[in-house]
Each structure stands twice: as structure tokens, then as C-alpha cells.
C-alpha positions in Angstrom: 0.0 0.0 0.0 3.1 2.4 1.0 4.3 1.6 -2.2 1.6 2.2 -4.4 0.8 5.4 -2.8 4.4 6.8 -2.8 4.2 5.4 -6.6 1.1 8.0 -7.1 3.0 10.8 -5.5 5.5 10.4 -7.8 3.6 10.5 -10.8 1.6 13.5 -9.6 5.2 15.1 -9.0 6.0 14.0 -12.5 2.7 15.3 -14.2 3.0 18.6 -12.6 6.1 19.2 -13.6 5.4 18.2 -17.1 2.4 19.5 -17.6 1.6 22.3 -15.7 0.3 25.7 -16.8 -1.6 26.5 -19.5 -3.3 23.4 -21.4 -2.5 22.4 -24.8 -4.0 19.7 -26.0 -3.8 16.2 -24.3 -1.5 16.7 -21.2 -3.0 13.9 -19.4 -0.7 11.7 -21.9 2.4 12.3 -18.9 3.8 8.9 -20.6 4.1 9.8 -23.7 5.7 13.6 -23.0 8.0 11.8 -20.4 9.3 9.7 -23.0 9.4 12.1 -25.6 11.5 14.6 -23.2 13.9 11.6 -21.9 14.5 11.2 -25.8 15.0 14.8 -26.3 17.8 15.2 -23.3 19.4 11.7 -24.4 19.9 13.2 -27.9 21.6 16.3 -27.0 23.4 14.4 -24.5 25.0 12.3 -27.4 25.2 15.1 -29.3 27.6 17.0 -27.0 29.3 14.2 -25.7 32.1 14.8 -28.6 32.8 17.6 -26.9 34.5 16.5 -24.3 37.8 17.8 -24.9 39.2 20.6 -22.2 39.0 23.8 -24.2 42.3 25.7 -23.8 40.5 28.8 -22.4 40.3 26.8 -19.0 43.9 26.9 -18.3 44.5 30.7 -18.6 41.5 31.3 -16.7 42.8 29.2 -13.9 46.3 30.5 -14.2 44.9 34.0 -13.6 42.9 32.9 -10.3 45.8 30.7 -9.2 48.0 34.0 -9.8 45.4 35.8 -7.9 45.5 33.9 -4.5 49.2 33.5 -4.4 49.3 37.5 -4.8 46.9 38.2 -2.4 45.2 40.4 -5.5 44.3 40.5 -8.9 47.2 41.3 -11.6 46.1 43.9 -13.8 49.2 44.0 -15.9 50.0 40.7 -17.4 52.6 38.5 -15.9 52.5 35.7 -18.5 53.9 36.6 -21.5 57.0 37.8 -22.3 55.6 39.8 -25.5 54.4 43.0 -25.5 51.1 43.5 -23.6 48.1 45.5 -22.7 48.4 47.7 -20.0 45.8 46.8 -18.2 45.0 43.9 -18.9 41.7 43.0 -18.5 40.7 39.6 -18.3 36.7 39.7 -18.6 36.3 35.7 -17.9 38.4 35.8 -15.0 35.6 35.0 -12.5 35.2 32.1 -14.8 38.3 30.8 -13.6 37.5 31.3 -10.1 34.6 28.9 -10.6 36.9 26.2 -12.6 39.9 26.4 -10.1 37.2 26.2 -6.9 35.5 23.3 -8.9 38.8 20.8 -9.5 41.8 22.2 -7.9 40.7 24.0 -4.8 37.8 21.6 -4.2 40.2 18.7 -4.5 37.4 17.1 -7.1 39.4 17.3 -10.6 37.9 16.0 -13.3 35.1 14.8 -11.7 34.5 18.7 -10.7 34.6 19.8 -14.3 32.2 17.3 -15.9 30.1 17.8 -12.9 30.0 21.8 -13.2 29.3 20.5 -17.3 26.5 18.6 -16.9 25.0 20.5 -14.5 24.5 23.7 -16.1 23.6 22.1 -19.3 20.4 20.3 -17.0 20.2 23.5 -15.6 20.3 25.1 -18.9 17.5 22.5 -20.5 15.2 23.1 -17.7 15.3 26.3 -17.7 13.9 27.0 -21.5 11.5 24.1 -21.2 9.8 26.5 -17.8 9.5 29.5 -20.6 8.5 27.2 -23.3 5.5 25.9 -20.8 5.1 29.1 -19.1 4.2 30.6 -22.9 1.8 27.7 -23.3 3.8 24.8 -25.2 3.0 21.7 -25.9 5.6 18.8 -23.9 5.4 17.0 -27.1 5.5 20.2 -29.4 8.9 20.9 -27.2 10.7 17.5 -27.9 10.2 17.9 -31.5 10.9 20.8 -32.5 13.8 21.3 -30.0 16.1 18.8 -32.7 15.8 21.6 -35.2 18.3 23.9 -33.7 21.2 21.4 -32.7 23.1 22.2 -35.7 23.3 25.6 -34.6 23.2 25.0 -30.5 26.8 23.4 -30.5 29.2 26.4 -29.7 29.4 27.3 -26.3 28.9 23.2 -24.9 32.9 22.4 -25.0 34.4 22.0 -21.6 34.1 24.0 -20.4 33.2 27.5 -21.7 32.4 30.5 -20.0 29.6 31.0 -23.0 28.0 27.8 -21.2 27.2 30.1 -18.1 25.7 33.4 -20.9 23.5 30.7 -22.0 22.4 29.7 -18.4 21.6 33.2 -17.1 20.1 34.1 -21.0 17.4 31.1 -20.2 17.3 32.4 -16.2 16.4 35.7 -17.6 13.6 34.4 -20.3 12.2 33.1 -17.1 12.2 36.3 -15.0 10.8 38.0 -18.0 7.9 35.6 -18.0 7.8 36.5 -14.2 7.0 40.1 -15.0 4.5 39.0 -17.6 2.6 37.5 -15.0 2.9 40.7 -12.8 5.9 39.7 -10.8 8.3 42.4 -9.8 10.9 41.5 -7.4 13.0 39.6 -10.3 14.6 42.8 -11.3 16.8 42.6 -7.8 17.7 39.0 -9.0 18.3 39.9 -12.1 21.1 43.0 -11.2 22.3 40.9 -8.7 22.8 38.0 -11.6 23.8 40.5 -14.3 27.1 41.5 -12.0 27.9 38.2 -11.3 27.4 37.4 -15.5 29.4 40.3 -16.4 32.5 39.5 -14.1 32.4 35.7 -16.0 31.5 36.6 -19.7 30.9 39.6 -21.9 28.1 37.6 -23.1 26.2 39.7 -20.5 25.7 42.5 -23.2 23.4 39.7 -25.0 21.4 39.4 -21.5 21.2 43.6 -21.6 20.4 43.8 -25.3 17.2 41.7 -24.3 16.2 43.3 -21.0 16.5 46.8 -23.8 14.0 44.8 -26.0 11.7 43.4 -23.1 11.7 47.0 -21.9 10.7 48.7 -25.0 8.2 45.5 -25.9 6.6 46.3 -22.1 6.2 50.1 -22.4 4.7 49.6 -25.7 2.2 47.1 -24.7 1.4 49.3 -21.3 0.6 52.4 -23.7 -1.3 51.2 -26.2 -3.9 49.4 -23.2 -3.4 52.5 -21.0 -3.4 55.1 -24.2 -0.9 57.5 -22.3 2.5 57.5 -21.7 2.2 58.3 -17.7 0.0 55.0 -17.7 2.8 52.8 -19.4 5.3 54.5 -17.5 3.6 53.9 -14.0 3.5 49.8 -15.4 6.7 49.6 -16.2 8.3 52.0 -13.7 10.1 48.6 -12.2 11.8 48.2 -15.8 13.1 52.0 -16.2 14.2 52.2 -12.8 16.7 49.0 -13.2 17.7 50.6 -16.5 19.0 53.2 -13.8 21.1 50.9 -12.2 22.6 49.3 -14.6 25.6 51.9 -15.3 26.3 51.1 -11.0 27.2 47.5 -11.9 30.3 48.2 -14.6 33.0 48.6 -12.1 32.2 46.1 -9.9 34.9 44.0 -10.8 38.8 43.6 -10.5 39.5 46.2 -12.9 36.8 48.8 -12.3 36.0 51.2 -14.7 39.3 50.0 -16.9 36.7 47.3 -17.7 35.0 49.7 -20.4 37.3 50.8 -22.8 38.6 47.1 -22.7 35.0 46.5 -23.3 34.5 48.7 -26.1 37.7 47.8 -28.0 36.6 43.8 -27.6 33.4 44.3 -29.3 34.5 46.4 -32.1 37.7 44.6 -33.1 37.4 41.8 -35.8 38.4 38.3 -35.3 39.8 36.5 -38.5 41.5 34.4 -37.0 39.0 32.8 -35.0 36.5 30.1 -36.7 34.0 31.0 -34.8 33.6 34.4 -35.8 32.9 33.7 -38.8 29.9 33.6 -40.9 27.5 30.2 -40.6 28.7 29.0 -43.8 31.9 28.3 -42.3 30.2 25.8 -39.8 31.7 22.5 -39.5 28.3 20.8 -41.4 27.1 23.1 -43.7 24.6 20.7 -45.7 23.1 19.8 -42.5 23.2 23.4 -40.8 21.9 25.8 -43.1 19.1 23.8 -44.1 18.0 23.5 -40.9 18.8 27.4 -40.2 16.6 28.2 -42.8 13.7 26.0 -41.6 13.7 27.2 -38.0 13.2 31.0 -39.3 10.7 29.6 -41.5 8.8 28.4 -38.9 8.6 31.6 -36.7 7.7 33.3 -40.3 4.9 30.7 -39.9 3.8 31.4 -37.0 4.0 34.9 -37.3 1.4 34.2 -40.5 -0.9 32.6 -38.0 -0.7 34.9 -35.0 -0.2 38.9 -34.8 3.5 39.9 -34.0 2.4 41.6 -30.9 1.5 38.0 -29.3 4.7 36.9 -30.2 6.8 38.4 -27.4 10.3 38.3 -27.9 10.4 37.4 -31.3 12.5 40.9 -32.6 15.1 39.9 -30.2 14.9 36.4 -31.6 15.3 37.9 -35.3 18.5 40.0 -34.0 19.7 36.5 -32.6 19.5 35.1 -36.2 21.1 38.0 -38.2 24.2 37.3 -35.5 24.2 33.6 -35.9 24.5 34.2 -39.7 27.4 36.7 -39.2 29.1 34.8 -36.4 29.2 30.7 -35.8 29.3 31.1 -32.1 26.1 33.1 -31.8 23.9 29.9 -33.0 24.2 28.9 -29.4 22.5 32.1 -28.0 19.7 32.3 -31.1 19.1 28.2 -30.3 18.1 28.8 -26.8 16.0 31.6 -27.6 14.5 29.7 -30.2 14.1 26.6 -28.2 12.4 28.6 -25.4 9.9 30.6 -27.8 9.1 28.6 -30.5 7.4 25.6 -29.4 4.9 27.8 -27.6 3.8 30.5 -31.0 4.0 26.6 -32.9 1.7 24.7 -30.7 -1.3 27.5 -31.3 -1.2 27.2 -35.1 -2.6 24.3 -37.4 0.8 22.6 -38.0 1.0 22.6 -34.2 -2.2 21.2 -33.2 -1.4 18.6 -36.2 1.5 17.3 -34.5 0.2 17.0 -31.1 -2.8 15.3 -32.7 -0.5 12.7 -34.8 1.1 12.0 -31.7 -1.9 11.3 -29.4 -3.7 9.0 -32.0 -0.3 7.0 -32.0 0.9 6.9 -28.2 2.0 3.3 -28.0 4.5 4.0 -30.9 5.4 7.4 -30.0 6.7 6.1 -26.3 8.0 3.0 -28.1 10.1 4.9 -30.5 11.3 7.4 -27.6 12.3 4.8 -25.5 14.5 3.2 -28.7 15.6 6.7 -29.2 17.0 7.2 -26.2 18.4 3.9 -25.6 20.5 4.5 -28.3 21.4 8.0 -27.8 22.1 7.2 -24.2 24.5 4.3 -25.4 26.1 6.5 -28.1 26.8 9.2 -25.5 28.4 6.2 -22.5 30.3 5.1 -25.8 31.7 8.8 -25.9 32.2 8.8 -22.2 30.4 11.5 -21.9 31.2 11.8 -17.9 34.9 11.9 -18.9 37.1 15.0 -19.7 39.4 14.8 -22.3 42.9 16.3 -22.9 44.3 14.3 -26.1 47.9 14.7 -26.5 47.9 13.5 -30.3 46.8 15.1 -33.8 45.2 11.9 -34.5 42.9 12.4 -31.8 42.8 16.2 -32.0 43.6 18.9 -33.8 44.1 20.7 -30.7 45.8 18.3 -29.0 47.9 20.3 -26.1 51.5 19.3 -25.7 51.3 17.1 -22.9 54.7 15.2 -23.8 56.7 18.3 -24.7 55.7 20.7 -21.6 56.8 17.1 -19.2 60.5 17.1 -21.3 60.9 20.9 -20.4 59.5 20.2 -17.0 62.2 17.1 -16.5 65.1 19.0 -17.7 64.3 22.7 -15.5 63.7 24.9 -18.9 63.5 28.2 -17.2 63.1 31.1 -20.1 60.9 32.2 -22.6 59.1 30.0 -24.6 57.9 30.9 -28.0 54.3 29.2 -28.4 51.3 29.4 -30.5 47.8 30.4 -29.7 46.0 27.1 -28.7 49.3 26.1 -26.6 50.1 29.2 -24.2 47.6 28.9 -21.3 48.3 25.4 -21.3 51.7 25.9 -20.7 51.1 28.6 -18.2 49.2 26.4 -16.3 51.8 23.9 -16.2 55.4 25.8 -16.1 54.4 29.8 -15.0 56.1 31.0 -13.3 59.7 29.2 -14.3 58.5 29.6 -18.3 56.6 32.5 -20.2 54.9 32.4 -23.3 54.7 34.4 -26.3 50.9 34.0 -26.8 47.9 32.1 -26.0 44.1 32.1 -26.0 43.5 35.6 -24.5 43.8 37.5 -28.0 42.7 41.3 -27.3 42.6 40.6 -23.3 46.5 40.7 -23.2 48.3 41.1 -26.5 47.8 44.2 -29.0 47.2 43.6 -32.9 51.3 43.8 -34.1 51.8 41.1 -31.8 49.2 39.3 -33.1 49.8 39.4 -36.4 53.6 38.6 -36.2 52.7 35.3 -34.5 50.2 34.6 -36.9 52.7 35.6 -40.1 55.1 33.0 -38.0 52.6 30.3 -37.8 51.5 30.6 -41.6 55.3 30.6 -42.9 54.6 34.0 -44.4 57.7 35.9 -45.7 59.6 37.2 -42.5 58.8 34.6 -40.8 62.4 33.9 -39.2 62.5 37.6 -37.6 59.8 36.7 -35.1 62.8 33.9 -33.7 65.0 36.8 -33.3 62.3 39.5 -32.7 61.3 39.0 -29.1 63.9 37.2 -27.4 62.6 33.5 -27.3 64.9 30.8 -25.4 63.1 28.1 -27.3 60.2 27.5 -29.3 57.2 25.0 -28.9 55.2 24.1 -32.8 53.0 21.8 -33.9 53.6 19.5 -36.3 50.4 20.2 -38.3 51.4 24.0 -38.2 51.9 25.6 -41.9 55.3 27.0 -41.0 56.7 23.2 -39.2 57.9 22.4 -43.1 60.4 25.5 -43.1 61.8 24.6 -39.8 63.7 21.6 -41.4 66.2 24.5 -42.3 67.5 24.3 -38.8 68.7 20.7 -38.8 69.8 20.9 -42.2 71.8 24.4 -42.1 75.6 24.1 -42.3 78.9 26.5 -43.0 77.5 26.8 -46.8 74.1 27.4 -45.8 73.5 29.2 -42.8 70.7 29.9 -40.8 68.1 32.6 -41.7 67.9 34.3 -37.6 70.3 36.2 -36.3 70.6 33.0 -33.3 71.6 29.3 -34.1 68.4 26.9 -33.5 68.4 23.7 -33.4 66.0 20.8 -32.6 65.9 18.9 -28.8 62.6 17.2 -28.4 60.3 15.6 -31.2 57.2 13.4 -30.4 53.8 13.2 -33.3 52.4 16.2 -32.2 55.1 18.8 -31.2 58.7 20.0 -32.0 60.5 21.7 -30.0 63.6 24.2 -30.8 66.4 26.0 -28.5 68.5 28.7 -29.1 72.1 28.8 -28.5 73.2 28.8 -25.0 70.2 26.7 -24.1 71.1 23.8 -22.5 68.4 20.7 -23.1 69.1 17.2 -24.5 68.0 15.6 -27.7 64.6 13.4 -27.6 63.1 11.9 -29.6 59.4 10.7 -29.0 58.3 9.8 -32.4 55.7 7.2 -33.1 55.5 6.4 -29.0 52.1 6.2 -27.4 51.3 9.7 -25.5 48.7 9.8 -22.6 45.7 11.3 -22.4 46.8 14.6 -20.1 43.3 15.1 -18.0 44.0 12.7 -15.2 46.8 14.8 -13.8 45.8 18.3 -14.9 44.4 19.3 -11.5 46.2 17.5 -9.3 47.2 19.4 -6.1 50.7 20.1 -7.5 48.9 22.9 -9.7 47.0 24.7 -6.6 48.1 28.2 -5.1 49.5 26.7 -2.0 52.1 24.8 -4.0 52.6 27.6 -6.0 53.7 29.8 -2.8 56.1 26.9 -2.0 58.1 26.6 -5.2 58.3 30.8 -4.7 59.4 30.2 -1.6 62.0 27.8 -2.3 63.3 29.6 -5.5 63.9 33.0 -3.1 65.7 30.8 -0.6 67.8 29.2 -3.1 68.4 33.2 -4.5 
């Protein structure tokens, strides 16, 4: 009897959840819109479980906060590089890294921290825009279907871990408040400042999070007018919304770097990004074929729905429209247009013919809708435990990454007490800071306008490319040795080093030679450097993520090794 009743709890539980709010349609079916939901989560589940490579923007992030605590207080001129650098340098992500380090190093979790922090803001995430999808009056099963559309375009930001993931997070927590207010709520406006400081101090996606409270703002006044007919009546029901406008301005230099945060700010939105795949336009994707197509469809439907409803019922959909004109201008905005997307559509859809179709397909055919989930998302779910999708990544070969971080190499340098400056590339440097700061700086890494100014940039990329000139960037800064890739354009040209004699000297001004070699990275030293030949080609290299957070890397141990070098001074 205890059972059966706790049995019916559970369900009720379950069916409110699902189903609560407005009605549309047959919302008794809790079966089928379970099962159609559990195939929905499985499937993005599988989908992002090949992401599970650590992104290199983790390690700088961390470095910073390490930096940080063993300082007593945040840097704000660079002490990575040894290149020419901002001054300040702003690092807009750093409380990012405050999270990550707090997570796996200082919590003592690891990697069990990072997938954990992962998969708990992507649940977080999917919750979130399925409580605005419902709120608005979606269907469950509307929801899962629909929802697949956008995947193509949802991808960026899901790596591990991004500080995008979090703008995504508090973009859906915000869709939620909004619906708050539309309900006559007010109080979310202190959550929401209080959220919008913490957002800006982790990503500068916050200005997509103030470019919709602008549009939810203007959307509310209008609305209040034209019922009220006056503007002191729309004023008076929206006064909540102008007065937080107010405030805003007061949250800018709450950070490390007060009001040096803005003209960092400024430059960083304005400054182009060739370089940088993701900034490019959608047609650059990775799956085109699959992508556009399925771009194209999701604006057809809200042109659809649009058809079938006025505009002014469909809240939020000129902020949506802004989201797509991004996402075709930049890759990595298809994340923040998906979750907007996922969150609005599925409720303008569910109110139109096609809509009411689907939901009515899908009742007359419950037994084969659930069956069909529940083969989905065995499958999916198998797919994604085939992936590991609990596991962090941090491959150490080009065959299993183009990324790959050089695991091997930074260990040789490590073994043999490099202490100098090491001349890397852009995917590499955090990594290496992470590891070897503060015995080894780096040329450049991931931070691009945070820490390093355009000539910098684009001698490191003319080095990388083998453009003409190449050789003066060895010479040019005062590197000790230098870390490539082998996939790198300019890895070719560096035979010259081990080939040069008497006859045929070297093109730099020092003599360079080669002292470590493994599949994925070279590494060269200048004269007076003393490191020993190795050669590490065609050996098996480990998988880096089960020691990249070990306690070695933590503040405390960093305060040590200072310690002891000063003694040893």
C-alpha cells in the first residue's frame, strides 16, 4: 500500500512538472511527454558528448585565479607573457576561472569537478527554456520535437568547459524572470542585477542578457501604452523596468579592474576576429549541408507562425530575429539564437494548425510514440556512454585532436628545468602557463585582445603561416626556445634548422636547433640553451586530463616553489 501510494505521488510530481500551466492539448498523456522529453535530453546528450575535450581557455583562466591567491590580489598587468602586452589587462572571464579552479583544484574534485560543473549547467540550462517554453503555453510534445531543429546551430558554447555555457544559463534564467513580470511579478529585477554583476565579471556575453532586458523594456512600455493610451499610464507599469535601466551603469566597475573594464570592453566588441573560426559567418560551420538547411527552416517556422498569429503576441520574437542575423554573421552566436529559439518557439507553434497537427498525430499514436522514444533514447544514451560523456578529455595526439595540447613536450621541459621564454602558438600558451608559470613565459595564447595588441598578433600569426619574414619573429622578441605543432603551416620551413651548415647558414640572427620531437610537437632551442636531444616519435602519449588538477597545480604549492626559489636566491 506504501508503495503504491508513494508510486502516485511520484507521478503527480512527474505530471506537474510536465504539464503544468496553460493546457494544450492532451497533457494527461504524462507517458508519452516523459518519453518524448527523456529522448530529447538523451539526444543532445549524445550530441555534445564529442565535446568533451578541455578547451584551452580553461587553463588561462585558472592561471589568472591561481595567480590571484598566491598575490593576495588580482594582476592587472600581465605576468604571462613575455611579448608585448596591454596595460591593463583586462581579463573579462576571469571570474570564470575562479569557478573552474574552486570546482577541481581547490575543491580537491578534478575532473570529476569539471564534468560535474558541465552537466549541471547544461540540465540546468534545458530546464530552464522548457519552464519559458510551458510558461508561454507549449505543448511537452511540441517541445521535444521541434527542439532537434536547432542542434546544428546550439553546439558552440557546450565544449568543456566555456564561459559561454554560463551566458546561455543566465540568458534562459532571464527568459524566465521575464515571463515573471509578464505574469505581474516584480521583485525579479533585484535578482536579475544581482545576476547581471555576477554574468558580467564571468563573460561579456552579458551584453546579449542587456540587449534583451532593452528589447523586453521597450516591448513592455509599448504594450502598457497602447492598453493605458498615455504614456504616464505605461510609464507607471513599467516604472520597475526604467528604474533598473537606472542601475545598470552602477554594476560596470564592480569588478577587479573597475572602470578600466570599459574601454577594454569597447575595444573587444568592435575589433574583428579573423583568425577565430568561430567568428565567422554560418557558412563556415563545420556541417554546412546539414546546418543551413536546418537554419533556414527554424526561421521559416517563426515566419509561420508569425502568419498565424499577430506579431504583438509573439513576445520576444524581434530579439529572436536580431539573434539570427548574428548567428549568420558569427558561428558562435547559433548557441544564444538556439536557446532563444528553443524557449519561444514551441509555444507560438503549438497554437497554429501545424502545431495542433502534431500534437494530434502524436496522441492517435501513443503506443508508438513512447516506443520509439524509449528506442531513441536507448541509443542516444548508449552512443553518448560510448563517448564517455562523464569523462574530460585532454588528447595529447593530432590523431585524436587537432588541438591536441602538448602534454609530452611541456613534461620534457618540465624534467630537464627549462627556465626562459618559450615561443608558443595560440592554442598552446595557457596550457603551458598552467603547467610551467612561473619558471616559463609564453609568447601568446588564448587571450587575444585581453592581453596582447594587434602587431603582436599578427607577427605570431605571419610565424605560424610561414609567411615571408617569418624567421624575424625567432629573433624579434627574445625567445629561449620554441614549442610548434607539427600540423602547423610553417613546421615544413623549420627543417632549415637541422639541415643548415657552414654553406648554408641559418636565416635568424641565433643558431636553433631541434631537442625534443614526439607526433604532435617540435621543440627548438637557441644557443646557450642547454636541453638534450629526444626523440618521442611514433611512441604512445597519454591522455593529459587525469593529472591536470592534481594538487601540484594549486596556489598553496605555487607559494612553496616561490618560496623555495627565493631561498635558493
Amino acid at each position: 500500500m506504501q508503495s503504491s501510494n508513494l508510486t502516485t505521488k511520484l507521478r503527480t510530481v512527474v505530471e506537474n512538472w510536465l504539464c503544468r500551466g496553460r493546457q494544450t492539448g492532451s497533457c494527461q498523456r504524462v507517458k508519452v511527454a516523459g518519453w518524448m522529453l527523456a529522448a530529447l535530453g538523451c539526444c543532445f546528450l549524445a550530441y555534445v558528448s564529442r565535446l568533451g575535450e578541455i578547451t584551452h581557455d580553461v587553463f588561462h583562466e585558472m592561471a589568472l585565479f591561481r595567480e590571484a591567491l598566491v598575490q593576495g590580489e588580482f594582476p592587472q598587468h600581465d605576468v604571462f607573457a613575455f611579448t608585448p602586452t596591454r596595460n591593463p589587462a583586462v581579463h573579462h572571464e576571469w571570474g570564470m576561472g575562479a569557478i573552474l579552479y574552486f570546482a577541481t583544484v581547490g575543491s580537491g574534485l578534478g575532473l570529476f569537478g569539471l564534468s560535474a560543473l558541465r552537466l549541471s549547467l547544461i540540465a540546468i540550462l534545458w530546464w530552464l527554456m522548457y519552464r519559458v517554453a510551458r510558461s508561454r503555453g507549449a505543448h511537452p510534445t511540441v517541445f521535444a520535437l521541434v527542439s532537434l531543429i536547432a542542434f546544428p546551430m546550439f553546439w558552440v558554447g557546450f565544449s568543456m568547459l566555456r564561459a559561454q555555457l554560463f551566458t546561455l544559463v543566465f540568458l534562459a534564467a532571464q527568459m524566465w524572470m521575464q515571463e515573471c513580470d509578464r505574469h505581474g511579478r516584480r521583485m525579479w529585477v533585484v535578482g536579475w542585477w544581482v545576476m547581471f554583476v555576477a554574468w558580467l565579471n564571468i563573460h561579456a556575453g552579458f551584453l546579449v542578457g542587456l540587449g534583451m532586458f532593452g528589447f523586453h523594456c521597450a516591448e513592455s512600455f509599448l504594450i502598457a501604452w497602447n492598453r493605458s493610451g498615455t504614456l504616464k499610464g505605461a510609464a507607471s507599469q513599467t516604472w520597475h523596468l526604467l528604474g533598473t535601466l537606472a542601475f545598470i551603469p552602477l554594476a560596470f566597475p564592480l569588478n577587479p579592474y573597475g572602470w578600466e573594464y570599459l574601454p577594454y570592453l569597447l575595444h573587444a566588441v568592435s575589433m574583428p576576429r579573423p583568425l577565430i573560426l568561430e567568428w565567422h559567418p554560418l557558412w563556415h560551420t563545420f556541417a554546412p549541408a546539414i546546418t543551413l538547411p536546418l537554419f533556414a527552416l527554424s526561421i521559416a517556422l517563426v515566419m509561420y507562425a508569425a502568419g498565424q498569429r499577430r506579431w504583438s503576441r509573439l513576445r520576444g520574437a524581434p530579439f529572436l530575429l536580431v539573434c539570427a542575423v548574428e548567428t549568420l554573421k558569427h558561428i558562435r552566436h547559433g548557441s544564444i539564437y538556439s536557446t532563444v529559439w528553443i524557449a519561444y518557439l514551441p509555444a507560438w507553434l503549438s497554437h497554429t494548425p501545424l502545431g495542433r497537427r502534431l500534437i494530434k498525430a502524436i496522441d492517435s499514436r501513443r503506443a508508438q510514440a513512447i516506443l520509439g522514444s524509449q528506442l531513441i533514447a536507448g541509443g542516444c544514451l548508449t552512443a553518448a556512454s560510448f563517448n564517455q560523456f562523464w569523462l574530460p578529455t585532454l588528447p595529447a595526439l593530432p590523431t585524436q585532436s587537432s588541438t591536441c595540447q602538448p602534454i609530452s613536450a611541456v613534461e620534457y621541459l618540465r624534467d630537464n628545468g627549462f627556465q626562459g621564454n618559450l615561443l608558443t602558438q595560440f592554442n598552446q600558451g595557457a596550457f603551458v602557463s598552467w603547467e610551467l608559470f612561473p619558471m616559463v613565459k609564453v609568447s601568446l595564447d588564448g587571450r587575444y585582445e585581453v592581453a596582447y595588441p594587434d602587431d603582436v598578433i599578427e607577427s605570431f600569426h605571419q610565424f605560424a603561416t610561414g609567411a615571408p619574414g617569418w624567421e624575424t619573429v625567432l629573433d624579434k622578441y627574445g625567445s629561449d626556445a620554441a614549442l610548434i605543432n607539427q600540423q602547423a603551416e610553417i613546421r615544413p620551413k623549420l627543417e632549415i634548422f637541422r639541415q643548415a651548415t657552414e654553406a648554408h647558414r641559418q636565416p635568424t640572427v641565433k643558431r636553433w636547433r631541434f631537442v625534443y620531437e614526439d607526433d604532435a610537437y617540435v621543440i627548438l632551442a637557441a644557443d646557450g640553451v642547454e636541453l638534450p636531444y629526444a626523440n618521442r616519435l611514433q611512441q604512445t602519449l597519454a591522455d593529459g586530463a587525469i593529472t591536470i588538477f592534481t594538487p601540484a597545480h594549486a596556489h598553496r604549492h605555487r607559494r612553496k616553489v616561490d618560496e623555495q626559489t627565493t631561498a635558493s636566491r
